[in-house]
RODO-853480 format. One line per 4 residues: number of its first residue (from 1); for each residue x, y, z of N, C-alpha, C. Coordinates in Angstrom, 1 decimal. Layout:
NUM> X:Y:Z:X:Y:Z:X:Y:Z  ... $
This chain:
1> 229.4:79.2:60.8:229.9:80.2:61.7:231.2:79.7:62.3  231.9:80.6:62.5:233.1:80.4:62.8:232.9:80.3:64.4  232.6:81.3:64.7:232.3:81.4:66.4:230.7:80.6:66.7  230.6:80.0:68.2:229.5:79.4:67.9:228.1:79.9:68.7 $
5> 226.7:80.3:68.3:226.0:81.0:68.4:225.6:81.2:70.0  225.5:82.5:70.6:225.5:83.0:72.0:224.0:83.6:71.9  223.7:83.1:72.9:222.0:82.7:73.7:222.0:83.4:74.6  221.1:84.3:74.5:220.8:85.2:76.1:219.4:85.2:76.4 $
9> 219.1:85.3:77.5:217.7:85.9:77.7:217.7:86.7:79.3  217.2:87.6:79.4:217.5:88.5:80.0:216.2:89.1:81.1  215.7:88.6:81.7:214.2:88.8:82.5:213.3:87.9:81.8  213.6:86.7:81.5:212.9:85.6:80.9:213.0:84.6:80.7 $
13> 212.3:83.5:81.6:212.5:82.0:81.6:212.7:81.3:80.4  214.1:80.4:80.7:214.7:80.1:79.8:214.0:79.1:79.3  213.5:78.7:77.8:212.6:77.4:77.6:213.6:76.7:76.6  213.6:75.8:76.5:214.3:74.6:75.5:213.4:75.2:74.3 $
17> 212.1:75.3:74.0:211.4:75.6:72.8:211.9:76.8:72.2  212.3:77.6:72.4:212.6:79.3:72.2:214.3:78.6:71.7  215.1:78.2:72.7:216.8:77.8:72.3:216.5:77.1:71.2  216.0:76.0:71.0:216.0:75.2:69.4:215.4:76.3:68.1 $
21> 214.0:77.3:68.1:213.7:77.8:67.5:215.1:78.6:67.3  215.9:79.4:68.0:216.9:79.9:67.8:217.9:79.5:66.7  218.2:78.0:67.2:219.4:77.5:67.0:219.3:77.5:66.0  218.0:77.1:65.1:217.4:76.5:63.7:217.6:77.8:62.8 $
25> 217.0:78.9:63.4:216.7:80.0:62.4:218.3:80.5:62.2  219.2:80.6:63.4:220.8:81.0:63.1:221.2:80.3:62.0  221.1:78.9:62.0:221.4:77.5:60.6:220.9:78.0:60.0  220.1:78.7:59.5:219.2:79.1:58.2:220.1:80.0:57.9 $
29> 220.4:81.0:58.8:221.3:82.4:58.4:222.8:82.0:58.0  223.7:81.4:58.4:224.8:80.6:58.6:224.5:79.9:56.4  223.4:79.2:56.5:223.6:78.6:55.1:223.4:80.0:54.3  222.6:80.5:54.3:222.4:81.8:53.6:223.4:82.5:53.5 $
33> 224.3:82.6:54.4:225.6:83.8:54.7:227.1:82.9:54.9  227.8:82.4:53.7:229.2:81.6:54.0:230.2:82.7:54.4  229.6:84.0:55.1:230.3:85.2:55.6:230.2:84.7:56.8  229.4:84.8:57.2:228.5:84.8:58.8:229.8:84.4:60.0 $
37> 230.5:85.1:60.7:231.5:84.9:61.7:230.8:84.5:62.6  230.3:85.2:63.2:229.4:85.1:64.8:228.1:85.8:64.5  227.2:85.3:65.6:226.0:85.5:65.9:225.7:85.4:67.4  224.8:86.5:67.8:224.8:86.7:69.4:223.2:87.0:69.4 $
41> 222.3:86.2:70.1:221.3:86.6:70.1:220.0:87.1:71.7  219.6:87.7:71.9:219.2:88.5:72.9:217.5:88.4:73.1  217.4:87.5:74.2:215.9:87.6:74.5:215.5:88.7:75.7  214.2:89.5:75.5:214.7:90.2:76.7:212.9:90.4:76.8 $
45> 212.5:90.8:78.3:211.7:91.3:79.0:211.0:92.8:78.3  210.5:93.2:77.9:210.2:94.8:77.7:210.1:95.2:78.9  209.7:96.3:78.6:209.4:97.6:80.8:208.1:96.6:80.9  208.5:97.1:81.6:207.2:96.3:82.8:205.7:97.1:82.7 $
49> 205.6:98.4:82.4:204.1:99.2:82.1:203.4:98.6:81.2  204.2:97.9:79.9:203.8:97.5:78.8:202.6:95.9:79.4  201.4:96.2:79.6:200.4:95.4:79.5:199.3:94.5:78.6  199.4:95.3:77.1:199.5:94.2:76.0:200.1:93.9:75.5 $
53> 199.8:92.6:73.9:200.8:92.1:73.2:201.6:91.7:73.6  202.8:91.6:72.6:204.5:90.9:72.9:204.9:91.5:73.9  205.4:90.6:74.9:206.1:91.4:75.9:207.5:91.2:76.0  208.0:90.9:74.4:209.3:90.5:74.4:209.9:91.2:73.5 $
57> 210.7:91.3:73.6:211.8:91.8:72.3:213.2:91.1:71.9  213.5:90.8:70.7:214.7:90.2:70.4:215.8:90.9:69.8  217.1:91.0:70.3:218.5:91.9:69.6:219.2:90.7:68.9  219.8:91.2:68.0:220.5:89.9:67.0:221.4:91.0:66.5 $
61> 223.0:90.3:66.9:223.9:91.3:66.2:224.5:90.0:65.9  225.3:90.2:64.2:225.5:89.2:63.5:227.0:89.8:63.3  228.3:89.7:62.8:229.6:89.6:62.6:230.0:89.0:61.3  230.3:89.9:60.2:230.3:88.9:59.0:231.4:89.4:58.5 $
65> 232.1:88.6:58.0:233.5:89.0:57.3:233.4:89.9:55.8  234.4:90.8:55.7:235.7:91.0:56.5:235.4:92.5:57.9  235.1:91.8:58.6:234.9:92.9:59.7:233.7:94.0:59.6  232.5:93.4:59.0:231.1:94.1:59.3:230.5:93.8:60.3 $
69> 229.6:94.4:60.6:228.6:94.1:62.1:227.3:94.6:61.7  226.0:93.5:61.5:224.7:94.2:61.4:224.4:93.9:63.1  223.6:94.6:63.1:222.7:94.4:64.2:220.9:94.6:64.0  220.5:94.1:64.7:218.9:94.1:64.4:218.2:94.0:65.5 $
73> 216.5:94.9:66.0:216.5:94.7:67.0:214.9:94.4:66.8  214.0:93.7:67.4:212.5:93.3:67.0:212.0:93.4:67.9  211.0:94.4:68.3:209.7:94.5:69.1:208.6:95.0:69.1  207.8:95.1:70.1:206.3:95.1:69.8:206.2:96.9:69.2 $
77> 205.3:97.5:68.3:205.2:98.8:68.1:204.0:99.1:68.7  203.6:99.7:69.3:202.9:100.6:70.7:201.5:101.2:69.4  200.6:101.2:69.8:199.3:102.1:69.0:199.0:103.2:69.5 $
């Protein structure tokens, strides 16, 4: 990666375990992708009603040359 990978977490204590899991899976993406510009990744809280399961969700928007942008977003699906 050209740019170097940006960590957020957003209503959620920050753990050294969750940053390394990150940092690792980005290196995975980065060897996979000799495109890969930047990566930005997003921990966040869901609403607060939400009382089971995951109560997290992750945003990952990646920047790959020549000037693409995926983005991707992971959370819990509701029954």
């Amino acid at each position: 990666m050209k740019v170097p990978l940006e960590l957020s977490f957003r209503d959620v204590p920050h753990s050294e375990e969750i940053k390394q899991m990150v940092r690792e899976k980005a290196a995975k993406l980065d060897e996979f992708c000799d495109h890969l510009n930047s990566c930005r990744v997003a921990v966040e809280k869901t609403q607060k009603h939400q009382d089971t399961g995951n109560p997290y969700r992750v945003r990952l928007d990646m920047t790959i040359a020549p000037g693409h942008e995926i983005a991707v977003r992971r959370e819990t699906l509701r029954r």
